[in-house]
N, C-alpha and C positions, 0 to 999 in steps of 0.2 A: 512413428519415429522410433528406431533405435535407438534403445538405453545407453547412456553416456558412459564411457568407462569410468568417471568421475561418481557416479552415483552407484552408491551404496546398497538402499533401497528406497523405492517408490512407493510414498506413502499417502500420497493423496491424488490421483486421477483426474486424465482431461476430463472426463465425463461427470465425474464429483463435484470436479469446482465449476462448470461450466453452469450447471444443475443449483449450485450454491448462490451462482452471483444474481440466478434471474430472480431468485429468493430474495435476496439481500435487495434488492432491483425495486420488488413488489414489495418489499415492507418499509420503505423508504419513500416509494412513493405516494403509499397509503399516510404515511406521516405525513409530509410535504403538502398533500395536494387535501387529504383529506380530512387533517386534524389542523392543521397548519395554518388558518383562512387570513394571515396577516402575514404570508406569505408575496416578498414586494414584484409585482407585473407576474403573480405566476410562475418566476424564475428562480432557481437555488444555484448557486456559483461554488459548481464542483471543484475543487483544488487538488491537482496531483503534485505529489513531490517524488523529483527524476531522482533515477531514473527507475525504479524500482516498480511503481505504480503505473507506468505506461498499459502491459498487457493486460490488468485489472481494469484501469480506466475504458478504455476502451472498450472491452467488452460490457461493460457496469451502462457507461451513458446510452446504449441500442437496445436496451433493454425498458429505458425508460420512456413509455408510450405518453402517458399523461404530463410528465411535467415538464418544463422547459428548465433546459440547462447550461450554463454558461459555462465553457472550462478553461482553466488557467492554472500555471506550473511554477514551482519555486523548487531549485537547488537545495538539498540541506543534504553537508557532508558531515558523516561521522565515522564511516568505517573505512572509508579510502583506500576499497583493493583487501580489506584485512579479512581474518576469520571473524573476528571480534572488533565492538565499535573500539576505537581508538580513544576517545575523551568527549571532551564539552561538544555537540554538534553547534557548524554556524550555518548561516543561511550564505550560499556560495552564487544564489542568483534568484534575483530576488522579482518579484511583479510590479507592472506599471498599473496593476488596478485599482482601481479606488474600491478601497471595503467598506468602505462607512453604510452605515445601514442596512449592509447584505447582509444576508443566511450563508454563511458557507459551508458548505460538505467538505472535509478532507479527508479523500481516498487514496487509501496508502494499501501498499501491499504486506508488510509486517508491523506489529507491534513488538518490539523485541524489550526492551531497554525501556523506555516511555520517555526518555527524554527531549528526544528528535521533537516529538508530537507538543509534547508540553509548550515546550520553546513555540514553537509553531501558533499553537494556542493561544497562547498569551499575546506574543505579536502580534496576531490577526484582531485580538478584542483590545489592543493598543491601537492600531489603525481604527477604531471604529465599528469593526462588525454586529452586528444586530444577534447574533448567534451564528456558535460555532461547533459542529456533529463534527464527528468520526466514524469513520466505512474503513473497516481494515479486512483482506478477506484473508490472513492468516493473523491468528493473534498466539505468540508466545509467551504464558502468564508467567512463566518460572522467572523468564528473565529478568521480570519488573524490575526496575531499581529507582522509579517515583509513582506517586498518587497517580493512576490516569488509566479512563478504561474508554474502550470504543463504545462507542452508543449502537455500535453492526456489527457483527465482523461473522465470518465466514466458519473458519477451521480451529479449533484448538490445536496447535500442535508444539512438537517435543522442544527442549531446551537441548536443540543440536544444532551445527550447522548444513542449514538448505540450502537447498540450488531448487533451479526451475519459477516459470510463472514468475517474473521478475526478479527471481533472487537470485545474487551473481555470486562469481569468485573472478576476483581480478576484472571486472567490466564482460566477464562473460556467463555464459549461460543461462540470461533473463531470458533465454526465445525456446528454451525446453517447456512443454508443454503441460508437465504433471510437476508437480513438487515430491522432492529424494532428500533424504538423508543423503551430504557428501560423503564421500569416503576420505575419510584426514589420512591415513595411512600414504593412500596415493598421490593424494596433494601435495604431499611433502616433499617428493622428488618428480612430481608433473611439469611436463613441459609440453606447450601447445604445437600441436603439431597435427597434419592431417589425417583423418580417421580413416579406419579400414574398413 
């Protein structure tokens, strides 16, 4: 794929993360399956939140041979189109599953902030959940602004704003396939229009 005029630089590769998630894959399932033995029917009830986590997800559950996996997706808006989260995240759509007693995985594409996740957290073990992990396969530490760290995650990276591998500007460019540095300069007077 040609590099987006929006991206700055490329800083993490399809081949890199592709490489990273079969890792993250294998050491997750070595938990689950291996350490895990009151793990309920064998099953972990993977949870993506939209829409960011879509191309991780999917690549993340093909990867798991041994263990059975269940997935399900909840909304949670914070950044709404911005460079930066906006305030408090809410759950904008929520699941019909019943958690009580499950194991859930929630795989997410960044850790930016931790607040999204927290919330998330805490909800899930108010519903009931039996335990609750985190798979993030980019984690941005600088960002932090609560307690909260993934039990997985993939990449360390910069306290900038990305694109690519789920991370959007404006509901676009989750389907770029490396993670970039945007370029804020250009973004500032971009306008979508067809590439050349």
């Amino acid at each position: 794929m040609k590099k987006h005029p929006l991206v700055k630089k490329v800083i993490i590769s399809k081949k890199q993360i592709n490489k990273k998630i079969k890792e993250l894959a294998k050491s997750i399932e070595k938990y689950y399956y291996d350490e895990h033995q009151d793990l309920n029917q064998n099953t972990v009830l993977c949870l993506g939140l939209l829409k960011g986590s879509v191309p991780f997800m999917a690549k993340f559950i093909e990867q798991l041979t041994k263990l059975e996996c269940q997935t399900e997706y909840m909304s949670v808006a914070s950044f709404e189109g911005n460079i930066e989260a906006t305030g408090v995240p809410r759950i904008t759509a929520d699941s019909n599953v019943d958690f009580s007693d499950r194991d859930v995985l929630i795989v997410e594409d960044i850790i930016d902030s931790g607040r999204t996740l927290k919330l998330i957290k805490e909800y899930l073990f108010g519903k009931g959940a039996k335990s609750v992990k985190i798979c993030t396969i980019f984690d941005k530490k600088e960002g932090r602004k609560v307690d909260l760290h993934a039990d997985w995650y993939g990449f360390d990276v910069p306290h900038k704003f990305l694109i690519g591998f789920g991370l959007d500007y404006q509901e676009r460019l989750r389907n770029l396939p490396y993670v970039a540095i945007a370029d804020e300069d250009k973004i500032k007077n971009w306008q979508w229009k067809k590439l050349k």
